[in-house]
mmJSON file of the N, C-alpha and C atoms, coordinates in Angstrom:
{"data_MODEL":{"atom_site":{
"group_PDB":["ATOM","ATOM","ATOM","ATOM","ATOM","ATOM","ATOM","ATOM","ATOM","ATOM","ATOM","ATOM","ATOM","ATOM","ATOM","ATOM","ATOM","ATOM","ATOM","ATOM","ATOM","ATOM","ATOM","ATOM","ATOM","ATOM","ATOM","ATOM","ATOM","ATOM","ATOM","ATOM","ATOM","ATOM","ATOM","ATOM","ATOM","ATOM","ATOM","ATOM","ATOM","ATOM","ATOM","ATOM","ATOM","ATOM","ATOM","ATOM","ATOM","ATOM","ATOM","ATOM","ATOM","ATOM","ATOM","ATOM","ATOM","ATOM","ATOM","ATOM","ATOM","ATOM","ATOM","ATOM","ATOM","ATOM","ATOM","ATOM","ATOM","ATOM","ATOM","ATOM","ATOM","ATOM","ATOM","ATOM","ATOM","ATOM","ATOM","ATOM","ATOM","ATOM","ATOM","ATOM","ATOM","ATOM","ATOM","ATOM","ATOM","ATOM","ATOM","ATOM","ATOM","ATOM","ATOM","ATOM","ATOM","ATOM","ATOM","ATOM","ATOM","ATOM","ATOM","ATOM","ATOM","ATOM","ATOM","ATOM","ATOM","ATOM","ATOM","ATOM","ATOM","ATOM","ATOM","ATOM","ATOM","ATOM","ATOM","ATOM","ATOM","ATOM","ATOM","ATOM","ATOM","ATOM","ATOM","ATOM","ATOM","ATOM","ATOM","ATOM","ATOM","ATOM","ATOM","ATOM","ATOM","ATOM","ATOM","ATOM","ATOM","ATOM","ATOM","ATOM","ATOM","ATOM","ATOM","ATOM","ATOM","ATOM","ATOM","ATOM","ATOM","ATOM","ATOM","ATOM","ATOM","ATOM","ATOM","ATOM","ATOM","ATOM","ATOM","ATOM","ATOM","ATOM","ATOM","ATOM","ATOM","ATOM","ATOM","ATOM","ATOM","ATOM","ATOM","ATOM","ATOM","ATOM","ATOM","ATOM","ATOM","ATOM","ATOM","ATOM","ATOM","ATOM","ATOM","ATOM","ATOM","ATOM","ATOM","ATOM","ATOM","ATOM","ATOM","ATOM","ATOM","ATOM","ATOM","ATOM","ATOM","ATOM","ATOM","ATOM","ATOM","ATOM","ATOM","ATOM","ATOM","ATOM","ATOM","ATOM","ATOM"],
"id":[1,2,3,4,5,6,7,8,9,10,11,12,13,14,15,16,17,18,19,20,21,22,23,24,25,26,27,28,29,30,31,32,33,34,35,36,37,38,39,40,41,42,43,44,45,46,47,48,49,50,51,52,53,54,55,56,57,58,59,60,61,62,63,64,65,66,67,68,69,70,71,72,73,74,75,76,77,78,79,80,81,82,83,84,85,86,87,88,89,90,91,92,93,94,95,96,97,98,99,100,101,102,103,104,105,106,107,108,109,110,111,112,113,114,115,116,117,118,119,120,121,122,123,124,125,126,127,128,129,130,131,132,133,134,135,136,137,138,139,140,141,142,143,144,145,146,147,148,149,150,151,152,153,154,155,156,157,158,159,160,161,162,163,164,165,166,167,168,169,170,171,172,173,174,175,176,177,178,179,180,181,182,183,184,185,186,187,188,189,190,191,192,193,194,195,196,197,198,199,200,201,202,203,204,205,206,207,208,209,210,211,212,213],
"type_symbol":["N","C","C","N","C","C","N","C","C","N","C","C","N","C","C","N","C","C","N","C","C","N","C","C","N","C","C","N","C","C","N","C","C","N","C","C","N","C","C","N","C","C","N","C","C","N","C","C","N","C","C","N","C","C","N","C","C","N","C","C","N","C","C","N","C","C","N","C","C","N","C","C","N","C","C","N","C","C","N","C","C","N","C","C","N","C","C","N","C","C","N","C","C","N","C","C","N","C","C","N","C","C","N","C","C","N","C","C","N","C","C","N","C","C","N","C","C","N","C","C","N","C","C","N","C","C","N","C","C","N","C","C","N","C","C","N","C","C","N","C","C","N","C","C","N","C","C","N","C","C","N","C","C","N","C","C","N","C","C","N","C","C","N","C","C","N","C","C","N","C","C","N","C","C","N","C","C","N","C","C","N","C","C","N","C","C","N","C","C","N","C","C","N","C","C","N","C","C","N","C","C","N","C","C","N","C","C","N","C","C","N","C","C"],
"label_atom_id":["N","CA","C","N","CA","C","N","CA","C","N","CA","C","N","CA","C","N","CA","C","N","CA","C","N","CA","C","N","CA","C","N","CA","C","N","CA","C","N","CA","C","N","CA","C","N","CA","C","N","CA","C","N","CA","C","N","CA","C","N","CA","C","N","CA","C","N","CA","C","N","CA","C","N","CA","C","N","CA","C","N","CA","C","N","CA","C","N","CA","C","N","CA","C","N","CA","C","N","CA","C","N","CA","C","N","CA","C","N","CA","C","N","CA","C","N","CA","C","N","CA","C","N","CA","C","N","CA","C","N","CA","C","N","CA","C","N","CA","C","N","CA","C","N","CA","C","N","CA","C","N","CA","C","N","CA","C","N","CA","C","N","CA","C","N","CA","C","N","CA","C","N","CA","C","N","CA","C","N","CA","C","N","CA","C","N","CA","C","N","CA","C","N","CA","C","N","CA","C","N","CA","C","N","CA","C","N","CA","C","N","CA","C","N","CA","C","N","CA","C","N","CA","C","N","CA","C","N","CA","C","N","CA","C","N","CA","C","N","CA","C","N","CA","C","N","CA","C"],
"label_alt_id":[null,null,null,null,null,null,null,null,null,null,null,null,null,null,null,null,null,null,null,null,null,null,null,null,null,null,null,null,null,null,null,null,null,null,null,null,null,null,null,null,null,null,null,null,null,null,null,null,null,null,null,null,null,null,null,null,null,null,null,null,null,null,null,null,null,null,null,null,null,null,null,null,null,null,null,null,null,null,null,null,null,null,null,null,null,null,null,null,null,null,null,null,null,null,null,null,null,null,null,null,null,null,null,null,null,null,null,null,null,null,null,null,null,null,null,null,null,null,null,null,null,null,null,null,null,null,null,null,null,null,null,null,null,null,null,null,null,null,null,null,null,null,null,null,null,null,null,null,null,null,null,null,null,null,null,null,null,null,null,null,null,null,null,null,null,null,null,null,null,null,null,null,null,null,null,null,null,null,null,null,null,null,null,null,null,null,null,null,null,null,null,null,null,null,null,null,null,null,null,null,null,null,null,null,null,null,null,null,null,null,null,null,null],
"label_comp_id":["UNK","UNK","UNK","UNK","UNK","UNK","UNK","UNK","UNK","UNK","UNK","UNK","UNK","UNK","UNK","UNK","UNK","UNK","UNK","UNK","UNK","UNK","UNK","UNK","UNK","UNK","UNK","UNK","UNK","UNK","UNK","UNK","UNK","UNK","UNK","UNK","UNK","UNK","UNK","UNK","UNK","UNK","UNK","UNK","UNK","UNK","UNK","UNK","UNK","UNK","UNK","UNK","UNK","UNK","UNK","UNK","UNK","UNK","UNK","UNK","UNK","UNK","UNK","UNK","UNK","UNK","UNK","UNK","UNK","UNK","UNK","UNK","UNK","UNK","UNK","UNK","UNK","UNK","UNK","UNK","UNK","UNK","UNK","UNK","UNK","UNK","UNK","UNK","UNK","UNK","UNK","UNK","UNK","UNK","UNK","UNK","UNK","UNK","UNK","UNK","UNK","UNK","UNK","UNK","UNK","UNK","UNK","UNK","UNK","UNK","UNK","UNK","UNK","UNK","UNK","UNK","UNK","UNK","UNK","UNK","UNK","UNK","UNK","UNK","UNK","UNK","UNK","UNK","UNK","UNK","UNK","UNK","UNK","UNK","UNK","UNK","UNK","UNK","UNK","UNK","UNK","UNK","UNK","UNK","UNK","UNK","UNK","UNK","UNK","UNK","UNK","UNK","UNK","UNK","UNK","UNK","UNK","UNK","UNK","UNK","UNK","UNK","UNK","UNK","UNK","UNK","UNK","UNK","UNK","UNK","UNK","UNK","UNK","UNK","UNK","UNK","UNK","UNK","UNK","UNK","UNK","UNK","UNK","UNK","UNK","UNK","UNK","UNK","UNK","UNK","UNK","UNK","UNK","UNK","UNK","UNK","UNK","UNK","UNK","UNK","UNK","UNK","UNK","UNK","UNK","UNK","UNK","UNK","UNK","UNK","UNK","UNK","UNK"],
"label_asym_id":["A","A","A","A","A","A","A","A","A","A","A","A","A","A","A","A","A","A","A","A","A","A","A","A","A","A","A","A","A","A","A","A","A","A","A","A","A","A","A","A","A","A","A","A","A","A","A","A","A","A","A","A","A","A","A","A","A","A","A","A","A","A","A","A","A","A","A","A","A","A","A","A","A","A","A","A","A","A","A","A","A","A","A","A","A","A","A","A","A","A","A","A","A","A","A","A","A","A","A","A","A","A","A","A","A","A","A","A","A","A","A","A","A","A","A","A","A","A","A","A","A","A","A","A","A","A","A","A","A","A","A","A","A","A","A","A","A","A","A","A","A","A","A","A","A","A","A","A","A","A","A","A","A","A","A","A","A","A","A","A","A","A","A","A","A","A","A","A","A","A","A","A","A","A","A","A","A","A","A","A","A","A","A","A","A","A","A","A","A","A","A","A","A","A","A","A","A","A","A","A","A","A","A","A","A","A","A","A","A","A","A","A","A"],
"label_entity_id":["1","1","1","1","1","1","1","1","1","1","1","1","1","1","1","1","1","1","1","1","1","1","1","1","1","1","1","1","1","1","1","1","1","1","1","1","1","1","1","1","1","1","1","1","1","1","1","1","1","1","1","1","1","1","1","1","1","1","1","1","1","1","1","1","1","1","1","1","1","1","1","1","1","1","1","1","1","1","1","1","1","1","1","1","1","1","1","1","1","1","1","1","1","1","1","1","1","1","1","1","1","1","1","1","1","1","1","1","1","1","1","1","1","1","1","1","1","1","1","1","1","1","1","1","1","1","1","1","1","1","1","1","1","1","1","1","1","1","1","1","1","1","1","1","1","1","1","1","1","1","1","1","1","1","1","1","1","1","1","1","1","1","1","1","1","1","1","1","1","1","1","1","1","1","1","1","1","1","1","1","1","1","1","1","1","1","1","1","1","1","1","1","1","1","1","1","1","1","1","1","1","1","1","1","1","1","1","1","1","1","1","1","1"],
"label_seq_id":[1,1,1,2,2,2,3,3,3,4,4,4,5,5,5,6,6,6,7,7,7,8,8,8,9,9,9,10,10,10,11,11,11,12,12,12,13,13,13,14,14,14,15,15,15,16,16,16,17,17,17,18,18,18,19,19,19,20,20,20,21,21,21,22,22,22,23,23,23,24,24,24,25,25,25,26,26,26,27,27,27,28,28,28,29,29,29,30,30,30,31,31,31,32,32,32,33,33,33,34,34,34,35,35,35,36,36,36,37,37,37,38,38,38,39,39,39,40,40,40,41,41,41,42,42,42,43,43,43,44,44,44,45,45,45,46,46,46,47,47,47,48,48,48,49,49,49,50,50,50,51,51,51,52,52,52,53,53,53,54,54,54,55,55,55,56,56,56,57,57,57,58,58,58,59,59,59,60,60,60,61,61,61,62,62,62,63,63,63,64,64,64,65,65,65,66,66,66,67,67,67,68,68,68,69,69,69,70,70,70,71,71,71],
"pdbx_PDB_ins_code":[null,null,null,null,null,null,null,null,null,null,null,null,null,null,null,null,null,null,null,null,null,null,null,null,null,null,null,null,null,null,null,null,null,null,null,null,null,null,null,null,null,null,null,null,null,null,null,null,null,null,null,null,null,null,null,null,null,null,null,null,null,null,null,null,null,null,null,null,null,null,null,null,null,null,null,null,null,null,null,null,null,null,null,null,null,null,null,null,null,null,null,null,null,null,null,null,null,null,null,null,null,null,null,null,null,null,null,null,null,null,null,null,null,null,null,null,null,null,null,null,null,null,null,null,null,null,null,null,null,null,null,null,null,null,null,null,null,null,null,null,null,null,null,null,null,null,null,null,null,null,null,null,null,null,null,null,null,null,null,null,null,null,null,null,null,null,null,null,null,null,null,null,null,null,null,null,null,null,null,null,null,null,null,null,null,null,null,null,null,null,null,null,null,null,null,null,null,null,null,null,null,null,null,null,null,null,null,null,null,null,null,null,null],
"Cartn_x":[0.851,0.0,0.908,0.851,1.644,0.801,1.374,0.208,0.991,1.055,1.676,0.963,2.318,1.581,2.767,2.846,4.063,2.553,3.049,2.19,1.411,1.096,0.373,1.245,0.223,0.952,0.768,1.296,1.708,0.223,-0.528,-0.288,-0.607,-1.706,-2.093,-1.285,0.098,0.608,0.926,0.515,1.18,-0.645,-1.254,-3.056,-2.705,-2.99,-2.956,-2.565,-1.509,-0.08,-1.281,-1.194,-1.837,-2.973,-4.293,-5.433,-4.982,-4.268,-4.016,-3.386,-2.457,-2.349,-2.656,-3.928,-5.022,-6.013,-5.71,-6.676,-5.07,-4.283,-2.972,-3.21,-3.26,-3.125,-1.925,-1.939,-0.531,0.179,1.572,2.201,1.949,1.144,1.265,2.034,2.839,3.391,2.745,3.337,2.717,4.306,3.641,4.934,4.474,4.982,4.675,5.497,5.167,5.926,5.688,6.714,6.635,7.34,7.045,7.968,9.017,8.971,10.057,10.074,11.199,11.401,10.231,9.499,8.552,9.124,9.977,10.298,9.424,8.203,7.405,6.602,6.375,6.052,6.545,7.952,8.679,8.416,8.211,8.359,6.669,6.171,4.393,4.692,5.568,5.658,6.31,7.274,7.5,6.77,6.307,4.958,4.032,3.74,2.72,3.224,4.643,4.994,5.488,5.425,6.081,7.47,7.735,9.384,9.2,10.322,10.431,11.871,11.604,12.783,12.778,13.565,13.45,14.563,14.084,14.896,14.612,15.835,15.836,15.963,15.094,14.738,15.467,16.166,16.869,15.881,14.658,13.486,14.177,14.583,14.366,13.371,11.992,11.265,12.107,11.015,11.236,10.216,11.104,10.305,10.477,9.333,9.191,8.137,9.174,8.527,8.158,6.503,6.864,5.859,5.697,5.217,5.821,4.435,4.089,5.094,5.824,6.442,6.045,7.034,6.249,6.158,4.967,4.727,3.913],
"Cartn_y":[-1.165,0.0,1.243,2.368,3.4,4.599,5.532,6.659,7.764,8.227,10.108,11.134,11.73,12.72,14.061,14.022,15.16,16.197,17.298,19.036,19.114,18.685,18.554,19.548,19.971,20.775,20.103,20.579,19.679,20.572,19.516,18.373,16.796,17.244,16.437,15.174,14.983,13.963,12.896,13.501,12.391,11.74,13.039,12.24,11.461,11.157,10.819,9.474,9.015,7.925,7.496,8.137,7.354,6.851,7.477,6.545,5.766,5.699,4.545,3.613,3.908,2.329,1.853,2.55,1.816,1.078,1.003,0.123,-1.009,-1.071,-1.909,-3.358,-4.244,-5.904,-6.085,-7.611,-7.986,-8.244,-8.328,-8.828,-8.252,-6.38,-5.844,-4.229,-3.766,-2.458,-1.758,-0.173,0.717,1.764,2.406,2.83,4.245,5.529,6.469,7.412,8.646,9.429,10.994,11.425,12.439,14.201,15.124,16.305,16.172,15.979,16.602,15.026,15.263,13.948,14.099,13.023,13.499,12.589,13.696,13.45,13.294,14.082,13.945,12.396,12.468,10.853,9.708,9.73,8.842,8.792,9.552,9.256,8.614,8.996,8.25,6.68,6.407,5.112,4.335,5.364,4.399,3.473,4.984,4.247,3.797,3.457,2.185,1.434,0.856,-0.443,-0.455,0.22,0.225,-0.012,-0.304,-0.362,0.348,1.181,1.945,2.056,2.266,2.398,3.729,4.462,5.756,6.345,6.351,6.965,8.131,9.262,10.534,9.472,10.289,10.248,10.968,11.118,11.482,13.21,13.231,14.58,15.845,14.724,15.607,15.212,14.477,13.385,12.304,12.345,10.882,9.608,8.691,7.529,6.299,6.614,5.858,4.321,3.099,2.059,1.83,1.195,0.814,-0.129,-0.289,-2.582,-2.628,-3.297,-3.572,-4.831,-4.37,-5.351,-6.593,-7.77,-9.319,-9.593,-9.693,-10.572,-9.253],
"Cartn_z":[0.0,0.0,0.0,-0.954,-0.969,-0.921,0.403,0.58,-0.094,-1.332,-1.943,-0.795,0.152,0.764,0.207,-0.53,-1.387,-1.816,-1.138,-1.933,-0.793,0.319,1.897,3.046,3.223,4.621,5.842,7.073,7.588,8.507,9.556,10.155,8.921,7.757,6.964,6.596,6.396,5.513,6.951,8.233,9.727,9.682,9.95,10.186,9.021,7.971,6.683,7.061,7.566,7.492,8.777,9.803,11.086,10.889,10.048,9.699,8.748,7.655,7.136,7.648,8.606,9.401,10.216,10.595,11.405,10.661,9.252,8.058,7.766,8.458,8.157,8.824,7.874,8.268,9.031,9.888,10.253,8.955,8.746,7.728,6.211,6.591,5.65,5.973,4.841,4.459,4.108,4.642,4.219,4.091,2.644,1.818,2.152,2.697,2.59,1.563,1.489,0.074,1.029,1.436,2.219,1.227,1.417,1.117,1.79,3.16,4.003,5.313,5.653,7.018,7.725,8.244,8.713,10.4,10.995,12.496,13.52,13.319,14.436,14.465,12.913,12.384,13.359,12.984,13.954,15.219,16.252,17.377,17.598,16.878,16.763,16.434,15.78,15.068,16.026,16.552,18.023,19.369,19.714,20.482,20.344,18.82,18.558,18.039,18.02,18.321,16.317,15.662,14.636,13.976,13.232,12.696,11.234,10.923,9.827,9.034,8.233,7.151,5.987,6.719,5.62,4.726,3.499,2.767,1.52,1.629,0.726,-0.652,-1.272,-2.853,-3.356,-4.989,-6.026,-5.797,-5.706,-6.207,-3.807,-3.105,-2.047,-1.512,-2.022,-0.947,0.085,0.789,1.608,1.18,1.628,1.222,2.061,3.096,4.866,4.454,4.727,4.321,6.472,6.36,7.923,7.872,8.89,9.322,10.558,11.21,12.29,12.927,14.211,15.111,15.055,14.479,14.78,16.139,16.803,18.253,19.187],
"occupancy":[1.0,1.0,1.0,1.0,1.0,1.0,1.0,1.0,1.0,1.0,1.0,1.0,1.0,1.0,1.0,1.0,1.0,1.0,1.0,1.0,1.0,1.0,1.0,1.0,1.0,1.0,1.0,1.0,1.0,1.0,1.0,1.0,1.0,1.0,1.0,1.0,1.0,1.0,1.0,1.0,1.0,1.0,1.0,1.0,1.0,1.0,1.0,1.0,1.0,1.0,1.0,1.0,1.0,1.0,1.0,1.0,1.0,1.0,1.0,1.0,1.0,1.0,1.0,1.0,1.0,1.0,1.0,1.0,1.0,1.0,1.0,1.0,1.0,1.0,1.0,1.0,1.0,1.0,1.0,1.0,1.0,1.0,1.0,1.0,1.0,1.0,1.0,1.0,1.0,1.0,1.0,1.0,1.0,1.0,1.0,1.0,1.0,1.0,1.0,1.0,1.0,1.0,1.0,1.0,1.0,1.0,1.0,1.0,1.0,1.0,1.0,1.0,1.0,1.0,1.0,1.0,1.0,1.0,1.0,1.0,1.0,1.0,1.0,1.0,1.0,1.0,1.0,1.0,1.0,1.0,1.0,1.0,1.0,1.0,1.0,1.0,1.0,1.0,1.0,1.0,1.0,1.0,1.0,1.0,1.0,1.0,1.0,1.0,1.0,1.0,1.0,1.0,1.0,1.0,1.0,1.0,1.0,1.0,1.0,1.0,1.0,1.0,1.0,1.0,1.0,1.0,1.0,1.0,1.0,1.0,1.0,1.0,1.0,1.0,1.0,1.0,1.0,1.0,1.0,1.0,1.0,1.0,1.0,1.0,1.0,1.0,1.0,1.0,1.0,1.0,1.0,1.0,1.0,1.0,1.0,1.0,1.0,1.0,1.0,1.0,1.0,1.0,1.0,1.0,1.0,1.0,1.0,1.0,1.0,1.0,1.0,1.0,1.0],
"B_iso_or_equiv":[0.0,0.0,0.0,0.0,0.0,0.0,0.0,0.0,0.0,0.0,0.0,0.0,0.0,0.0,0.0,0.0,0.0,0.0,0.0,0.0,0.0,0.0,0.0,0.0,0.0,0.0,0.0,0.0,0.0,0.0,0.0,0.0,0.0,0.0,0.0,0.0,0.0,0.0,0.0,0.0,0.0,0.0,0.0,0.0,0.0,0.0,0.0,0.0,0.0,0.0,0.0,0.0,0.0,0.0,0.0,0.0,0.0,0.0,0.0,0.0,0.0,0.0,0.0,0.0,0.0,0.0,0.0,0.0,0.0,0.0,0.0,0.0,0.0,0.0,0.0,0.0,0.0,0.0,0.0,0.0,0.0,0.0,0.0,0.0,0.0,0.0,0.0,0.0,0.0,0.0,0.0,0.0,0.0,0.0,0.0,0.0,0.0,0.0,0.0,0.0,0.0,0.0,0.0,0.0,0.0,0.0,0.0,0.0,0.0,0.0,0.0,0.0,0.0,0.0,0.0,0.0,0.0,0.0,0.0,0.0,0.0,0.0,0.0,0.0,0.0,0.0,0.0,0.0,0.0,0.0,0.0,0.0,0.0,0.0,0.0,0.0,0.0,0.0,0.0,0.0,0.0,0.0,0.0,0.0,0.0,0.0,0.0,0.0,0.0,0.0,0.0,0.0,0.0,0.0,0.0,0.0,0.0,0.0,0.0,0.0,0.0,0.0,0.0,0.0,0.0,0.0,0.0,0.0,0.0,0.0,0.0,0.0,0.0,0.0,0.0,0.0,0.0,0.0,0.0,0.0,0.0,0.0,0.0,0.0,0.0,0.0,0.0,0.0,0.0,0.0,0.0,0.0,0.0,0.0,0.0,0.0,0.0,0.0,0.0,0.0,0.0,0.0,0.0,0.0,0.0,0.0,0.0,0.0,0.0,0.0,0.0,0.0,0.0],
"pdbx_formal_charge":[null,null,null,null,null,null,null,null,null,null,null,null,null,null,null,null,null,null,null,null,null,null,null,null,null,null,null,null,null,null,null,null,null,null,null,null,null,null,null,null,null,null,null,null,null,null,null,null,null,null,null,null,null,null,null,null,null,null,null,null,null,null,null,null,null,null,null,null,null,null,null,null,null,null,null,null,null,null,null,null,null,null,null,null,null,null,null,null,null,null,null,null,null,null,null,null,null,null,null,null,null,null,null,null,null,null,null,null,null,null,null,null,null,null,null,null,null,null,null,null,null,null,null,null,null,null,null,null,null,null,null,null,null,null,null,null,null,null,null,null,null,null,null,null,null,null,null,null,null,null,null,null,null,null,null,null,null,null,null,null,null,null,null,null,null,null,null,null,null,null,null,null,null,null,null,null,null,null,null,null,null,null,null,null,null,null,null,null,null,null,null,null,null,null,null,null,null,null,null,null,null,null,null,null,null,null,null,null,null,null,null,null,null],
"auth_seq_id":[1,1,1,2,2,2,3,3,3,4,4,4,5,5,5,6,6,6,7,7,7,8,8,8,9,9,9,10,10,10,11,11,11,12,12,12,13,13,13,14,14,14,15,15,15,16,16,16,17,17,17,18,18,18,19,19,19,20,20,20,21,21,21,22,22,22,23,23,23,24,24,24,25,25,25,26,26,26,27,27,27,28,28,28,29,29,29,30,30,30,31,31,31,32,32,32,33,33,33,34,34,34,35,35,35,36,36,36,37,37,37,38,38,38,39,39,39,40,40,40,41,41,41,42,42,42,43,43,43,44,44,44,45,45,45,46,46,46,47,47,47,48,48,48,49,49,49,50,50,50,51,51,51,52,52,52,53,53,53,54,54,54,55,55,55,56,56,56,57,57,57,58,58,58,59,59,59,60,60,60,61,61,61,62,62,62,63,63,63,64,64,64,65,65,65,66,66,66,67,67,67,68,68,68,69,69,69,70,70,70,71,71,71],
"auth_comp_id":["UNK","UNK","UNK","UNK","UNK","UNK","UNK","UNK","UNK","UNK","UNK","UNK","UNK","UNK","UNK","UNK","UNK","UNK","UNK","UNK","UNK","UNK","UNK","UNK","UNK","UNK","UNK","UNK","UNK","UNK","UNK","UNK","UNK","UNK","UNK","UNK","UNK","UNK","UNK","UNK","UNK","UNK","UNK","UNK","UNK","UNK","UNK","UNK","UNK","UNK","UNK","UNK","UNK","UNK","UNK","UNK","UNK","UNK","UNK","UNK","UNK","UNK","UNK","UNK","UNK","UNK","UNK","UNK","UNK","UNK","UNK","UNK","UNK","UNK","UNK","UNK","UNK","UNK","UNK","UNK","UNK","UNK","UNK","UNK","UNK","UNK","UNK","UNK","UNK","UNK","UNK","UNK","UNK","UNK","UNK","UNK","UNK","UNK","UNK","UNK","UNK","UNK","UNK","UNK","UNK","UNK","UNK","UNK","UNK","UNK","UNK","UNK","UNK","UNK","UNK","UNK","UNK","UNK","UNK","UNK","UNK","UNK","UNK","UNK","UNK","UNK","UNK","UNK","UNK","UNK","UNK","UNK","UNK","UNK","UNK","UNK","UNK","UNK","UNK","UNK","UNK","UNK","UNK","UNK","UNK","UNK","UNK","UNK","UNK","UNK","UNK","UNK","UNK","UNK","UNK","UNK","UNK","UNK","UNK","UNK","UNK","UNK","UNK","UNK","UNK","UNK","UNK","UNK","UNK","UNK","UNK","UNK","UNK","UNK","UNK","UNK","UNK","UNK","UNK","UNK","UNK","UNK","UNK","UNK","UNK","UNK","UNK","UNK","UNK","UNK","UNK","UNK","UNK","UNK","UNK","UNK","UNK","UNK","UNK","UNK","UNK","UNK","UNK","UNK","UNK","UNK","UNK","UNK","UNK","UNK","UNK","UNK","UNK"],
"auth_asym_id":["A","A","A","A","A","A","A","A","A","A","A","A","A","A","A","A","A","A","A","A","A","A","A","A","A","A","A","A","A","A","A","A","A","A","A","A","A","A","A","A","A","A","A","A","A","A","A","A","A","A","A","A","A","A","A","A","A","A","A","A","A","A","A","A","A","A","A","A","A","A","A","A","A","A","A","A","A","A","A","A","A","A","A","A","A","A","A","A","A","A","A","A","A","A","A","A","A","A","A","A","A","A","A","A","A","A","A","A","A","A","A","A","A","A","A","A","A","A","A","A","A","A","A","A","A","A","A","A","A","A","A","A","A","A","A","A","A","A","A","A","A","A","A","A","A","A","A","A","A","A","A","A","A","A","A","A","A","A","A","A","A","A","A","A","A","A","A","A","A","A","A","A","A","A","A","A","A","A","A","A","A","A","A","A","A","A","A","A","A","A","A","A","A","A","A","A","A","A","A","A","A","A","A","A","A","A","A","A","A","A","A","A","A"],
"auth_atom_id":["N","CA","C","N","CA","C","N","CA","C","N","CA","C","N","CA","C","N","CA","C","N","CA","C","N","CA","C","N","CA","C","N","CA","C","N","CA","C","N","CA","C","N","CA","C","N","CA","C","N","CA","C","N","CA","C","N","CA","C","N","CA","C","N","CA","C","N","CA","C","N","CA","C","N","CA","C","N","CA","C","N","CA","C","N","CA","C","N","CA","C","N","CA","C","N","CA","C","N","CA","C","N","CA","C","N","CA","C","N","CA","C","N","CA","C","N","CA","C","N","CA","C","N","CA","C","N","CA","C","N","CA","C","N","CA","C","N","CA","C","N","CA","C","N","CA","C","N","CA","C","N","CA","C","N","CA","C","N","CA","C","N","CA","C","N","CA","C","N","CA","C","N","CA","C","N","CA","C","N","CA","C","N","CA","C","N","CA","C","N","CA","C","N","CA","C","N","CA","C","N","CA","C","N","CA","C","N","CA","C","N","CA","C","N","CA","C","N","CA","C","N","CA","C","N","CA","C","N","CA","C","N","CA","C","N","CA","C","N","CA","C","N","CA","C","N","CA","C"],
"pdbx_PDB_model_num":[1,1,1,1,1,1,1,1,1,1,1,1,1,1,1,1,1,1,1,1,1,1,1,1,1,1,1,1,1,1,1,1,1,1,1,1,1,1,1,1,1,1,1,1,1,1,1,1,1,1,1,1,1,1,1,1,1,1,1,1,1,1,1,1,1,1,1,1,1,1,1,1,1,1,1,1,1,1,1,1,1,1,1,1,1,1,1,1,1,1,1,1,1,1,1,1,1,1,1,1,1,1,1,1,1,1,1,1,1,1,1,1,1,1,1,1,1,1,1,1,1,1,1,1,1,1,1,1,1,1,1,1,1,1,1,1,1,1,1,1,1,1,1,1,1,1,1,1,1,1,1,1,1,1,1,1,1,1,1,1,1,1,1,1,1,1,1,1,1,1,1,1,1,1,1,1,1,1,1,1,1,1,1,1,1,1,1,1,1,1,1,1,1,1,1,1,1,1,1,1,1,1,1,1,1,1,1,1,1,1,1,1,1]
}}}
């Protein structure tokens, strides 16, 4: 599942990411597409038990893969 939150002001592209992975299966990804690092993101992803993987794009996006802790 890949959410484009590129041209969004902010608080929009974190609500955005957080209701969609409350529609997130076990043993499924969610690909986000950010303008800018989305730091505050992270520390949300922490305390609900998330794991993430982020990386700068060739354009200056980010591109935050994350999925839910096994167990």
């Amino acid at each position: 599942m890949i959410l484009d939150n590129r041209g969004l002001e902010p608080p929009q592209p974190m609500m955005r990411t957080l209701a969609k992975l409350e529609e997130l299966e076990a043993g499924q990804t969610l690909i986000i597409i950010n303008d800018r690092r989305p730091m505050f993101l992270f520390e949300q992803l922490d305390e609900l038990g998330y794991i993430y993987l982020t990386e700068q794009q060739e354009d200056g996006s980010y591109r935050v893969t994350i999925s839910r802790k096994a167990g």
